[in-house]
N, CA, C and O atoms as a DFTB+ gen file, in Angstrom:
276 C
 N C O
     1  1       0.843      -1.184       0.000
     2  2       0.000       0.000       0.000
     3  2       0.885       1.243       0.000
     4  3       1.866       1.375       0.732
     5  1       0.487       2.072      -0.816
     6  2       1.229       3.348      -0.913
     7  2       0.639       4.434      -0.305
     8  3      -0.561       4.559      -0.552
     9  1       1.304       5.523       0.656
    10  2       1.109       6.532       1.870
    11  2       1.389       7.770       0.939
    12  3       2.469       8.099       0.449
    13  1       0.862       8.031       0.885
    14  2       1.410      10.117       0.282
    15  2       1.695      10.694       2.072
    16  3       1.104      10.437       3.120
    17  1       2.640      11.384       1.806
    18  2       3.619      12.145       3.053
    19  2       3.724      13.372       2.594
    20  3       4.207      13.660       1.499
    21  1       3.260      14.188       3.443
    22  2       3.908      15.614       2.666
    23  2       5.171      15.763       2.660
    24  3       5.846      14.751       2.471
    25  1       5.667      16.712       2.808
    26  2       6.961      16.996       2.703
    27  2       7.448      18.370       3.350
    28  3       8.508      18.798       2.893
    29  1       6.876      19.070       4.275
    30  2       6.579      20.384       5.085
    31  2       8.357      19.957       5.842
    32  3       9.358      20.666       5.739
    33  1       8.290      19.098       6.301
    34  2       9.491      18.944       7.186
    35  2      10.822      19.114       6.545
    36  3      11.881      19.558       6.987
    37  1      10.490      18.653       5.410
    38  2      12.107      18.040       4.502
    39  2      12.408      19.548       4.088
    40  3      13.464      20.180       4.074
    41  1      10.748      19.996       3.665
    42  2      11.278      21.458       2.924
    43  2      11.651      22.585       3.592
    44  3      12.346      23.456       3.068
    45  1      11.184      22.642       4.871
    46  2      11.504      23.529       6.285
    47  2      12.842      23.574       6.177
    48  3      13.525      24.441       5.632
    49  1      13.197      22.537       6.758
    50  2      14.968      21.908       6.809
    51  2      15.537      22.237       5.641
    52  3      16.593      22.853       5.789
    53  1      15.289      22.091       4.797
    54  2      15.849      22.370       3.196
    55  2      16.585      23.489       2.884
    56  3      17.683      23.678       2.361
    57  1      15.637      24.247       3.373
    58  2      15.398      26.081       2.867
    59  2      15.771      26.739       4.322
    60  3      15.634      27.962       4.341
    61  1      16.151      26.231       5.355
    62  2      16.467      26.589       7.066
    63  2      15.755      27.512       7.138
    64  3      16.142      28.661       6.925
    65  1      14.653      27.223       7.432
    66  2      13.323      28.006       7.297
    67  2      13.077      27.202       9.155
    68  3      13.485      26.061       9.366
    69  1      12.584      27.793       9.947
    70  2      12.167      27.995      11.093
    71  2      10.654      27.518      10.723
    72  3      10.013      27.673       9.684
    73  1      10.247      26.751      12.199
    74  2       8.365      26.425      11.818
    75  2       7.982      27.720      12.166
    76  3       6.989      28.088      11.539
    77  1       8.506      28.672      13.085
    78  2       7.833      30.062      13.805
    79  2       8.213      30.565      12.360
    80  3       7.165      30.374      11.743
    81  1       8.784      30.902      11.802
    82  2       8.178      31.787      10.406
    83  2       7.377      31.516       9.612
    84  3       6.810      32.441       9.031
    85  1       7.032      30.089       9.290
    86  2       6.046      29.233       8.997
    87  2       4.992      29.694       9.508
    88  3       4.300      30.470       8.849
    89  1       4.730      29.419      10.457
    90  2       3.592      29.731      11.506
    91  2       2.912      31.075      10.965
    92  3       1.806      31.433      10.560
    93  1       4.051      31.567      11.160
    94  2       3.529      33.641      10.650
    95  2       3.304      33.919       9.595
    96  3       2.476      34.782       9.305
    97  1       4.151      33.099       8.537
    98  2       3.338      33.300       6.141
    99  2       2.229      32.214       7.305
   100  3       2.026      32.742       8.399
   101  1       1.773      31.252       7.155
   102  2       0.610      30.735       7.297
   103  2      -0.665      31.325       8.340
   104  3      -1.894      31.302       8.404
   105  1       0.063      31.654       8.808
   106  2      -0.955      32.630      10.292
   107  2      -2.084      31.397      10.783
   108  3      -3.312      31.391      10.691
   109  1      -1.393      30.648      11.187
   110  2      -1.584      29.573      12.325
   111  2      -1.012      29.203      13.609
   112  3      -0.120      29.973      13.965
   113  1      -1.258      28.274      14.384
   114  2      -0.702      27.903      15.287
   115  2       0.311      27.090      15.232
   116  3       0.175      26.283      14.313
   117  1       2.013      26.862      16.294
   118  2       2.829      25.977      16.184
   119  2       2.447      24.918      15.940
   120  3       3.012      24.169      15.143
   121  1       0.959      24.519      16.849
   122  2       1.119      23.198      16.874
   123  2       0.335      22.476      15.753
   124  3       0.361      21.274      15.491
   125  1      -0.395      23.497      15.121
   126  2      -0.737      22.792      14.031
   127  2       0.258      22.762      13.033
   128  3       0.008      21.891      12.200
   129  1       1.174      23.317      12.833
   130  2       2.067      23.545      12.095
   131  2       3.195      22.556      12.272
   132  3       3.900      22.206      11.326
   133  1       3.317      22.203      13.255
   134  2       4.154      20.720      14.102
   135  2       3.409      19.264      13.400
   136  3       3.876      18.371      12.693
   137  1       2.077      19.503      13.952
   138  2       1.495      18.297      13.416
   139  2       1.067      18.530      11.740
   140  3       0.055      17.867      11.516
   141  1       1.319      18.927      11.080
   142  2       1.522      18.857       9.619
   143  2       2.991      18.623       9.228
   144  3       3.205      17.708       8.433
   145  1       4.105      19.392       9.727
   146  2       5.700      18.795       9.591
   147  2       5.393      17.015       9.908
   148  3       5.625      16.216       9.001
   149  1       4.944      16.603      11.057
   150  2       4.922      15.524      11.663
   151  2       4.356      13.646      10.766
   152  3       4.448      12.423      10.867
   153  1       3.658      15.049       9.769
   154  2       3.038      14.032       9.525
   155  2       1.666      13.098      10.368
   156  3       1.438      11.928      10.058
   157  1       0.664      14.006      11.688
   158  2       0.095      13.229      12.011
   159  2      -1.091      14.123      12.274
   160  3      -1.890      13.933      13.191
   161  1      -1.157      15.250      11.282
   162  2      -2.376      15.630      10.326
   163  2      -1.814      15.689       9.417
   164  3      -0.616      15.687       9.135
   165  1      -3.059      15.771       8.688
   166  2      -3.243      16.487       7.359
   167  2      -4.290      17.408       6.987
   168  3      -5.465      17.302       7.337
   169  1      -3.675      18.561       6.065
   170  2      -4.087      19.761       6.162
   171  2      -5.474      20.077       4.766
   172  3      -5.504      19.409       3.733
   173  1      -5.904      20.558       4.900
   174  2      -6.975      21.224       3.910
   175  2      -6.535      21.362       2.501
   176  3      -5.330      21.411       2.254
   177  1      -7.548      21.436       1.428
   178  2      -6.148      22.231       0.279
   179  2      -6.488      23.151       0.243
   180  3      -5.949      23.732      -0.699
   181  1      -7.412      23.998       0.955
   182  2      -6.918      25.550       0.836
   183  2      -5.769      25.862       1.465
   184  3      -5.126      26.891       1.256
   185  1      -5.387      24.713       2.496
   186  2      -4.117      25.070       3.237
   187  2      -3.179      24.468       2.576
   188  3      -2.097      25.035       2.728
   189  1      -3.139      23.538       1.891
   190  2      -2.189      22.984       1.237
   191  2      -1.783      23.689      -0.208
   192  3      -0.695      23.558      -0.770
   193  1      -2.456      24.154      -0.488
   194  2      -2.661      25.464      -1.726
   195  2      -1.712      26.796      -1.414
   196  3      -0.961      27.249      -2.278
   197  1      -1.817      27.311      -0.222
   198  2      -1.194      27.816       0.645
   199  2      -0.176      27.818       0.805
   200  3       0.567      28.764       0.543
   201  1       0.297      26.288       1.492
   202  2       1.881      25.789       1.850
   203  2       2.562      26.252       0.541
   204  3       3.535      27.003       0.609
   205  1       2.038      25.790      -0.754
   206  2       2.590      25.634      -2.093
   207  2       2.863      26.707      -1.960
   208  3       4.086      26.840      -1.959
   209  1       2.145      27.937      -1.794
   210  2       2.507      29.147      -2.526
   211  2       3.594      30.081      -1.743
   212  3       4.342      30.894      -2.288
   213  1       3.504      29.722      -0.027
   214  2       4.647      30.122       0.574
   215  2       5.645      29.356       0.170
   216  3       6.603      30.116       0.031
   217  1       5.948      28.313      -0.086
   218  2       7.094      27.685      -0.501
   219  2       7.838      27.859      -2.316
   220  3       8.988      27.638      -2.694
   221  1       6.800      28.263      -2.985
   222  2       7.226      28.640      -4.414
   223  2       7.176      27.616      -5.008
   224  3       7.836      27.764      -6.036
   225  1       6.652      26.369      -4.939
   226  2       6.534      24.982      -5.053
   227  2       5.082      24.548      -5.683
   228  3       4.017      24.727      -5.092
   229  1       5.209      23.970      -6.929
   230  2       3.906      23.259      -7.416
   231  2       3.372      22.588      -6.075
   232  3       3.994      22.680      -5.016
   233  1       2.367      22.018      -6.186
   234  2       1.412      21.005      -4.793
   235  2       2.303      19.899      -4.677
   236  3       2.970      19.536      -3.707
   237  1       2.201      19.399      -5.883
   238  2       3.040      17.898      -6.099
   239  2       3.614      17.890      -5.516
   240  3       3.685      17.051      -4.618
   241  1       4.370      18.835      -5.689
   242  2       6.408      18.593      -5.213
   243  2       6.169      18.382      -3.342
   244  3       6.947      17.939      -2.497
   245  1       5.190      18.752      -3.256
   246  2       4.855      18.768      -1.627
   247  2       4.545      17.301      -0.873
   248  3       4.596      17.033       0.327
   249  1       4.349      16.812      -1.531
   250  2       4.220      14.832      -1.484
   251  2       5.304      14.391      -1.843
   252  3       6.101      14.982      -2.572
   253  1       5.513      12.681      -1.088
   254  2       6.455      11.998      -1.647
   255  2       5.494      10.618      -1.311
   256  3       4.826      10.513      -0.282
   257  1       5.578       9.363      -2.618
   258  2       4.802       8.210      -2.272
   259  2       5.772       7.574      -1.382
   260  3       6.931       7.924      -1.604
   261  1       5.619       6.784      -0.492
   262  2       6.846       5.984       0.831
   263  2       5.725       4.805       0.798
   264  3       4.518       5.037       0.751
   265  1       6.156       3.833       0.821
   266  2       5.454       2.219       0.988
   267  2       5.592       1.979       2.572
   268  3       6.396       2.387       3.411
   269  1       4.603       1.245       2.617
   270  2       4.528       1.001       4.643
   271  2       4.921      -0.042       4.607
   272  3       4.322      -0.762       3.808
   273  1       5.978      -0.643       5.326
   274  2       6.529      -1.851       5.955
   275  2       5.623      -2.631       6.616
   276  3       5.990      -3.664       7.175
């Protein structure tokens, strides 16, 4: 079975981008912003529409498929 993962974390780290600046282009809370890096939500696509556009990034590129063990 194949998992779609975003990719909020990899790209944070990527770009040494802070979640508190995150937090502030998104104008949300850490902890929702934690649990979307985390992987243990998942976000809206108006919010995910969003992520894309603070990041300069098609949607796609915001997923990666990962197979579950």
């Amino acid at each position: 079975m194949v998992n779609p993962m975003n990719q909020i974390k990899e790209e944070l780290k990527e770009r040494k981008i802070k979640q508190t600046w995150f937090v502030d282009r998104l104008g949300t809370s850490f902890c929702i912003v934690n649990s979307y890096a985390c992987n243990r939500d998942q976000f809206s696509f108006e919010v995910f529409f969003e992520i894309a556009k603070i990041f300069q990034e098609g949607p796609k590129d915001l997923f990666e498929n990962r197979r579950d063990s």
